[in-house]
C-alpha positions in Angstrom: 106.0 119.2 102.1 108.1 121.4 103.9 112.0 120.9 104.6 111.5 120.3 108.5 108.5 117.9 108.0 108.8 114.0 107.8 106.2 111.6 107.2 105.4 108.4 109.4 104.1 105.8 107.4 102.9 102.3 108.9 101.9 99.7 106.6 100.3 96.3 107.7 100.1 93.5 105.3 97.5 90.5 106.1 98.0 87.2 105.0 95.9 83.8 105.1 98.5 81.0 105.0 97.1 77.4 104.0 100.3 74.3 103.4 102.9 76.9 103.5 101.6 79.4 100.7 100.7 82.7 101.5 98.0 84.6 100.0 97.9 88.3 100.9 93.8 89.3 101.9 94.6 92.6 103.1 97.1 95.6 102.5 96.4 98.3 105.3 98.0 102.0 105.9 98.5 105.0 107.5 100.7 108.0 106.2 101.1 110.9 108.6 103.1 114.2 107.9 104.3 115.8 111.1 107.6 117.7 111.9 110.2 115.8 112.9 110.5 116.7 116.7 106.9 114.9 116.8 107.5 111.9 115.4 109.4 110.1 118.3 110.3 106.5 119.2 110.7 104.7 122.7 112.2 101.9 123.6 112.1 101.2 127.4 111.5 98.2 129.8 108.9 97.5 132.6 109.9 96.4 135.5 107.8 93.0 137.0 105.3 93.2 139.4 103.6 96.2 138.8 106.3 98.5 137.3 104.6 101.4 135.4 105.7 103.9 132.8 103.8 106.7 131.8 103.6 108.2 128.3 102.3 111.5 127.6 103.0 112.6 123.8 102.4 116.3 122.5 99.2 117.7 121.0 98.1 116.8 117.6 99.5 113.3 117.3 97.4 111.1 114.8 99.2 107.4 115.5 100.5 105.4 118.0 101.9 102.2 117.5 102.8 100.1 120.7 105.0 96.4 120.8 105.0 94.7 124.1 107.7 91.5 124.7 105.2 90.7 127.3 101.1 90.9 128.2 101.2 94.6 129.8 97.9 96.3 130.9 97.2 99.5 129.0 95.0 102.7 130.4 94.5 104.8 127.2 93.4 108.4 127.8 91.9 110.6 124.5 91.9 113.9 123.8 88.4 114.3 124.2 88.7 112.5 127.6 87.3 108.5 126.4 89.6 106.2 126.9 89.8 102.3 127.7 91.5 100.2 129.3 93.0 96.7 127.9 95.7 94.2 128.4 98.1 94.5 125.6 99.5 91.1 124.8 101.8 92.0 121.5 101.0 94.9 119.8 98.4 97.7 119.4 97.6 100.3 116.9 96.0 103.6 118.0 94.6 106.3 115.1 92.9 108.7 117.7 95.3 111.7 119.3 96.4 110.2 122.7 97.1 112.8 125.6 98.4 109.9 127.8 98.6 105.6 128.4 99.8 104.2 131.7 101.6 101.0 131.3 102.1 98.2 134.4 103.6 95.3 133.7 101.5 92.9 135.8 103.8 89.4 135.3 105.4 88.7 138.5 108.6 87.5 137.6 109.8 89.0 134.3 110.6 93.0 133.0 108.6 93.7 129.9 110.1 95.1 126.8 107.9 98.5 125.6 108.6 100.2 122.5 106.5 103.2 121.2 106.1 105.1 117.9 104.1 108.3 118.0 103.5 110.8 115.7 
């Protein structure tokens, strides 16, 4: 790997819990090389009632991972121009390049914490 690359690795463990014991069913990941001005974290906050933010992240990115504090509604755009739209209500994981997702914070009374991670 070159010197100016870095890897983003996410890793998602899956367990089934029955009278307090935990038995891992499922060990999921996703290891991405990408040079280290593309891998890039946000943390921001949503205002209420209808504040929006708008993320747009450079060409080639292969992951998004996205952690709401509250439900926020989420209007996904793809590369090759599909996209969906869904309420995110604590976390989402996206493997398909992203060219842009619109957050609004639809609760009326209280900001929403938003934190990406893109690469």
């Amino acid at each position: 790997m070159p010197s100016s690359a870095k890897a983003l690795l996410l890793q998602v463990n899956a367990f089934l819990a029955n009278n307090n014991v935990r038995k891992n069913i499922g060990t999921f990941s996703i290891n991405v090389q990408k040079d280290t001005a593309d891998i890039r974290q946000i943390s921001t906050v949503v205002t209420a009632n209808g504040g929006t933010y708008t993320f747009a992240p450079g060409s080639g990115n292969k992951l998004t991972v996205i952690s709401v504090s509250k439900p926020m509604l989420a209007d996904v755009t793809f590369l090759n121009s599909g996209g969906f739209s869904q309420t995110i209500n604590e976390i989402l994981v996206l493997d398909t390049e992203v060219t842009q997702i619109v957050f609004t914070n639809q609760n009326l009374s209280d900001d929403a914490e938003l934190v990406i991670i893109n690469g």
